[in-house]
N, C-alpha and C positions, 0 to 999 in steps of 0.2 A: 812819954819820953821827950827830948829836948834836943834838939842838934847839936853835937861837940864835933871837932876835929881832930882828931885823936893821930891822926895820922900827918904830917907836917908835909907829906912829899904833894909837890906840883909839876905838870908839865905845860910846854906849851905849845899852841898848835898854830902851824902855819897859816894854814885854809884861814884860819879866823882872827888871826892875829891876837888870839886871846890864849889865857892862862885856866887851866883847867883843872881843878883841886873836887876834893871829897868828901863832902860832909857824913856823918854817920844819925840817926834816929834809931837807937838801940840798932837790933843786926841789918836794916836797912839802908845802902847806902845811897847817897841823894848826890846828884851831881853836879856841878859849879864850873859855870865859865864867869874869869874877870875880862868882861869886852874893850878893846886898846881902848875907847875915850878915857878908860881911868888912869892911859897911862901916857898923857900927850906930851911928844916931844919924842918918843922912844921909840927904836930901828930896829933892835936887835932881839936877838931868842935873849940871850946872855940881859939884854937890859928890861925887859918883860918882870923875866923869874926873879931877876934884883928889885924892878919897883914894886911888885909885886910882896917880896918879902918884907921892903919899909913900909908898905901898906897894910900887913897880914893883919893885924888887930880890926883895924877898920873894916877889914873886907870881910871879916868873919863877922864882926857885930851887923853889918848891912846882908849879910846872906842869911845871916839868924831872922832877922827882921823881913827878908823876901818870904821865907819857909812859914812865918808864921804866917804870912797872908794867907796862905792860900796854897795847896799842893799840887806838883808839878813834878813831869817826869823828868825834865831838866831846867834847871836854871841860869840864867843870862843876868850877869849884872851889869850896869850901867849906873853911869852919875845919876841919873833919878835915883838910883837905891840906896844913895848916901846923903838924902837929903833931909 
């Protein structure tokens, strides 16, 4: 199987200042934080979930590309994963 997002909704979490979405692998779901460096400059929950959705193409092709490395029970991206 192959990772899709089938599911659009994200939230975001304080503690880590990151944005926390859901990949799927057939009925398995794999879980995704976008860590703030992706999102410099930005304060807010409300501006997180916004850069976050002008980014949404990119974040999913870099999280596709994390999952294929290598399997994890949770994944953290960072600018190295968009490189």
């Amino acid at each position: 199987m192959s990772l899709s997002f089938p599911n659009q909704s994200r939230s975001y979490e304080e503690a880590g200042k990151r944005i926390r979405f859901i990949g799927h692998d057939g009925m398995f779901e794999i879980p995704f934080f976008a860590g703030s460096d992706l999102f410099p400059g930005v304060t807010s929950e409300a501006g997180y979930l916004r850069a976050f959705d002008d980014a949404r193409v990119s974040v999913y092709k870099a999280a596709r590309r994390a999952y294929s490395a290598g399997r994890k029970p949770v994944y953290v991206l960072t600018r190295v994963d968009f490189g």
